[in-house]
C-alpha positions as CSV (number, residue, x, y, z in Angstrom):
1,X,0.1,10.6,23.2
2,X,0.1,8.1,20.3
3,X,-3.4,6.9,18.5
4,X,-3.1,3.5,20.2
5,X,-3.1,4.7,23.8
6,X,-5.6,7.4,23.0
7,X,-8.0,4.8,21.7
8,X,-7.6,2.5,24.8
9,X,-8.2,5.6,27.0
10,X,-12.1,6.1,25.7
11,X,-14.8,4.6,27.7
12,X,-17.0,1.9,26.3
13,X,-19.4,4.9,25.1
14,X,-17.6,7.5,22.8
15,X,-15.8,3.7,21.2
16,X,-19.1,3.1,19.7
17,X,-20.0,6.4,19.1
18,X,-16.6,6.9,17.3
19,X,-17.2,4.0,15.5
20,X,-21.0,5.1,13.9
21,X,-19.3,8.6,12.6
22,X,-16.6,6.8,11.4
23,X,-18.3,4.2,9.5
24,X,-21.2,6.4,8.5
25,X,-18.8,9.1,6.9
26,X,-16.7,6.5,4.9
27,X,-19.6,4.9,3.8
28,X,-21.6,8.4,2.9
29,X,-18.3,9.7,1.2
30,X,-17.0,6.8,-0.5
31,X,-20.1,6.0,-2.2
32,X,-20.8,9.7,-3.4
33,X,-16.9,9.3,-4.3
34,X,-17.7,6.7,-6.3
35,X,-20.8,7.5,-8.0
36,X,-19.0,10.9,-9.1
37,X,-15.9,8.9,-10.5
38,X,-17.9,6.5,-12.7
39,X,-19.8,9.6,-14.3
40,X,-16.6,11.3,-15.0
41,X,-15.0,8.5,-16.3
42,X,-18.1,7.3,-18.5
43,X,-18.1,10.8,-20.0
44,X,-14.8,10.7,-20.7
45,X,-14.7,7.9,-22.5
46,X,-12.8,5.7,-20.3
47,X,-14.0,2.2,-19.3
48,X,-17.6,1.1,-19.3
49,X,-20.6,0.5,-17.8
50,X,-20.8,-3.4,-17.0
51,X,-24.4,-3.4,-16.7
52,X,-26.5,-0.6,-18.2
53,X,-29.8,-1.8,-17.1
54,X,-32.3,0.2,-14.9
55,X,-31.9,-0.4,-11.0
56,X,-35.1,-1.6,-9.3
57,X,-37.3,1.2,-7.9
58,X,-36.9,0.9,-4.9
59,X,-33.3,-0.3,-4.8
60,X,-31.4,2.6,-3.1
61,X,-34.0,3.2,-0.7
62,X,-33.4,-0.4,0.5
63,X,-29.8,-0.5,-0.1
64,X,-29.8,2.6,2.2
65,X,-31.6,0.7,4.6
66,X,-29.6,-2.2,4.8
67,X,-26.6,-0.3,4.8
68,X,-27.8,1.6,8.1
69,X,-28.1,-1.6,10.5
70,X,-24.7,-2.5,8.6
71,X,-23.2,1.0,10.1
72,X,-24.7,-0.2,13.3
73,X,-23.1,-3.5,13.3
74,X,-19.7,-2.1,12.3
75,X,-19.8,0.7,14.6
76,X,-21.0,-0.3,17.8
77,X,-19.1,-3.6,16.9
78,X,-15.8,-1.5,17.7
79,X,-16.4,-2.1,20.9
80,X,-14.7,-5.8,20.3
81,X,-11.4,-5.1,19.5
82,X,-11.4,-2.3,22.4
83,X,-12.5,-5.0,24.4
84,X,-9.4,-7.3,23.1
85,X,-6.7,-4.1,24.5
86,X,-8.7,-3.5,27.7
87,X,-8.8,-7.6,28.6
88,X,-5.2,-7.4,27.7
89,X,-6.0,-10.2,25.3
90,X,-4.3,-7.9,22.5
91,X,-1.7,-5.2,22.3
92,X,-1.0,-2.2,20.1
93,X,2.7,-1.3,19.1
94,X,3.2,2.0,20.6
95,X,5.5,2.9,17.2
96,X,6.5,1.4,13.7
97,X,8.5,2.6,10.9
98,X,7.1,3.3,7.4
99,X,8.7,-0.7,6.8
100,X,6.7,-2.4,9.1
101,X,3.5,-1.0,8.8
102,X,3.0,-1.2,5.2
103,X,4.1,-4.8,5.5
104,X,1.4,-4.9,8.7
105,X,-1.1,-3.5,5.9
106,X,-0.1,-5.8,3.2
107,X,-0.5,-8.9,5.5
108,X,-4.2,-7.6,7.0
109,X,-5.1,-6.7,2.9
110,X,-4.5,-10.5,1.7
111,X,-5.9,-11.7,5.0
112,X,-8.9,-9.7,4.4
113,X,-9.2,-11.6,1.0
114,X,-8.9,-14.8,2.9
115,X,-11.4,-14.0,5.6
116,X,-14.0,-12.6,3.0
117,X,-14.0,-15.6,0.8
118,X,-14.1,-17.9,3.4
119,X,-17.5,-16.1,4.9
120,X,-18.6,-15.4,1.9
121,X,-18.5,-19.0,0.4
122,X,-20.4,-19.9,4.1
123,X,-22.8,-17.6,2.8
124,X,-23.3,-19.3,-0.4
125,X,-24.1,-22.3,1.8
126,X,-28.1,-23.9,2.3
127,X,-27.8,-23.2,6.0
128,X,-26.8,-19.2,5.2
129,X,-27.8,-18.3,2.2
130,X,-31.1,-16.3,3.1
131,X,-28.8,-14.4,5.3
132,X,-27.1,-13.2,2.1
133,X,-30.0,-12.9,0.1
134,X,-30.4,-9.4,0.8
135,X,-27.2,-8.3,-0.8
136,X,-28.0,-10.2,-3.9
137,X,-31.0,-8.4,-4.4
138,X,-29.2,-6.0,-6.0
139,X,-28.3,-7.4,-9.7
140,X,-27.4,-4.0,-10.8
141,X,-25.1,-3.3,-8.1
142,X,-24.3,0.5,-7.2
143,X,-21.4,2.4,-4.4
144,X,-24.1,1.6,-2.2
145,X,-24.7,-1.7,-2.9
146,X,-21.0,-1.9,-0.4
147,X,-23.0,-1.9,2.8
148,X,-26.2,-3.5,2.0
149,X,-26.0,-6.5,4.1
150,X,-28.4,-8.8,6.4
151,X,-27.2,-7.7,10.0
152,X,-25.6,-11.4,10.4
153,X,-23.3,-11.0,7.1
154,X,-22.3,-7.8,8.5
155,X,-21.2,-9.4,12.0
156,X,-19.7,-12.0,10.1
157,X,-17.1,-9.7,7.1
158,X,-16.7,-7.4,10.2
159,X,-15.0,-9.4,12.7
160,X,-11.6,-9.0,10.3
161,X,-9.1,-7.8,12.5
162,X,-10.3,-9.8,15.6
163,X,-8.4,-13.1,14.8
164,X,-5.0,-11.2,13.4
165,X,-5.1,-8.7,17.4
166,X,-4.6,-12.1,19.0
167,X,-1.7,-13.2,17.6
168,X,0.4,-9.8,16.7
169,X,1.0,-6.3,18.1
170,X,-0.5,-4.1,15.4
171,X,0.7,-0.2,15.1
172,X,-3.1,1.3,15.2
173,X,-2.6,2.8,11.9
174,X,-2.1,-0.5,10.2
175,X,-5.5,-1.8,11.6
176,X,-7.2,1.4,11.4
177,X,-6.5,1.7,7.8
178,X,-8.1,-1.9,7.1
179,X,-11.9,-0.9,7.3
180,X,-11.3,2.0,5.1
181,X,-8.8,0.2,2.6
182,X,-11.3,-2.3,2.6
183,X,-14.3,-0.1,1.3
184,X,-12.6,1.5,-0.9
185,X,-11.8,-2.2,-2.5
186,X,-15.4,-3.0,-2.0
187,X,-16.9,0.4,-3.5
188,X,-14.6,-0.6,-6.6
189,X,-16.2,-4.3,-6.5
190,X,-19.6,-2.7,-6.6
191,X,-19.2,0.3,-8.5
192,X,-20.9,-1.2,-11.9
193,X,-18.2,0.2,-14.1
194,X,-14.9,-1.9,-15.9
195,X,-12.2,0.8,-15.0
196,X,-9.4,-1.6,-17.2
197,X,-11.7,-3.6,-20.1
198,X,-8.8,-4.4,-21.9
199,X,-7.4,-7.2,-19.0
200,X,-8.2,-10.3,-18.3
201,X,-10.6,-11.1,-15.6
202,X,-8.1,-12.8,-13.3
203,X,-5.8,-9.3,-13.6
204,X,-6.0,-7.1,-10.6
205,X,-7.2,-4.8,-12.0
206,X,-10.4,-6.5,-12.8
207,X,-11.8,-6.7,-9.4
208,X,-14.6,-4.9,-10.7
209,X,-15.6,-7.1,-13.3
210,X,-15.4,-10.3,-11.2
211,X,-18.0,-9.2,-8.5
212,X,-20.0,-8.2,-11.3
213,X,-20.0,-11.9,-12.3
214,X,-20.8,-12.7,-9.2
215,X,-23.9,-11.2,-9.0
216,X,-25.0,-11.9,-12.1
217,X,-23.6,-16.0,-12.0
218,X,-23.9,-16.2,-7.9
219,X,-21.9,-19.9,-7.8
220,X,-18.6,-18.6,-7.8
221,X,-16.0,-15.6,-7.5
222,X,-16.1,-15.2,-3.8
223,X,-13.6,-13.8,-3.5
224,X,-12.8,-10.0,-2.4
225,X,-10.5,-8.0,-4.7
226,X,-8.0,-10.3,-5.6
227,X,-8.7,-13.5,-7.7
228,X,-5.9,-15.7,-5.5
229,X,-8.7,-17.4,-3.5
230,X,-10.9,-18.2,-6.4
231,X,-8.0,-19.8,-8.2
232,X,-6.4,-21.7,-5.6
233,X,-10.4,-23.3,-4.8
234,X,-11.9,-24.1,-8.3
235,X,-14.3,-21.5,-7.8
236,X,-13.4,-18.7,-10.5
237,X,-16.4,-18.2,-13.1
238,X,-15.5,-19.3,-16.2
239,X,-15.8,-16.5,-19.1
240,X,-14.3,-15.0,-22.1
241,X,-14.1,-11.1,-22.1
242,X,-16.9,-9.9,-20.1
243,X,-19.0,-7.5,-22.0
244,X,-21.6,-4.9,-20.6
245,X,-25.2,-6.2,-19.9
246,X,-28.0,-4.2,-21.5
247,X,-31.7,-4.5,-21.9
């Protein structure tokens, strides 16, 4: 039996419940991951610290918090796109070749930047902003600043693969592989640390270093990892190098 056809066999119950383990490990994991990385990597010598100022004192606790109605949102929200295969609204590709779903994957991973900085630029808006005032809390962001969300940003960043189900016939891989692609992007966005100093802050590679701008100079970079968005909609932050932030 493939992963597609097992998924659309479990009831309504063990989907949610499937989804809290699985977004509750990756989140757990990743951000220990993450945290263990940076500390290497800083004692090494490589990269840098963006912002070496003391986190609030009660930051993790609340980004914890947060992050816990986030898990609920994402996990018993899996119940949506089971819904989409049981309706028959959506189908899954019983098999793919290594070709088609790393091209599935690339498609969903710029979409994702697309459907991020679209939300996220809503959220920037008078109507939404105290929605994503939470997040922004965190100055200093941290691994576990990835989750920290008001429950209605979560429903709105989660709802990524809905609108791509409706209009192809995904291999379940590809789709499964988004959420946990995705945080590890977003664990690199909020991981505090410049991995590549030495390029530019519209490289790649700099993904980092652009969210950090972001929540330090909120009105602009909205966009995800990539900086495509950001240039195509006059919304990139203007710097020079960006240098670490201290007391």
């Amino acid at each position: 039996m493939d992963a597609g056809t097992w998924f659309t066999q479990l009831n309504a119950w063990q989907v949610m419940a499937l989804g809290l383990v699985f977004f509750g490990a990756i989140y757990g994991l990743g951000g220990l991951a993450m945290s263990l990385l940076t500390r290497t990597l800083a004692g090494l010598g490589l990269g840098r610290p963006l912002d070496t100022r003391a986190l609030k004192p009660d930051q993790l606790q609340r980004e914890w918090r947060q992050s816990f109605y986030s898990i609920l949102v994402f996990g018993l929200g899996m119940i949506v796109p089971w819904g989409f295969l049981q309706l028959g609204w959506a189908h899954l590709t019983p098999t793919a070749g290594a070709g088609r779903i790393a091209l599935e994957i690339l498609v969903l991973l710029i979409w994702n930047d697309v459907h991020f900085w679209l939300n996220h630029r809503l959220l920037h808006t008078k109507r939404l902003v105290r929605y994503h005032g939470d997040h922004h809390r965190s100055v200093v962001t941290t691994p576990w600043s990835t989750y920290s969300f008001h429950p209605i940003e979560a429903l709105m960043l989660g709802n990524i693969i809905l609108l791509p189900m409706l209009v192809h016939d995904f291999y379940f891989w590809s789709l499964a592989s988004v959420p946990l692609l995705s945080l590890i992007l977003n664990l690199i966005g909020h991981s505090n640390y410049d991995f590549f100093p030495k390029v530019s802050d519209t490289h790649p590679l700099a993904a980092s270093r652009r969210h950090h701008l972001h929540h330090a100079r909120p009105a602009g970079n909205y966009g995800f990892a990539l900086p495509f968005m950001d240039q195509l909609m006059g919304t990139q932050v203007k710097t020079g190098t960006a240098q670490p932030t201290s007391h």
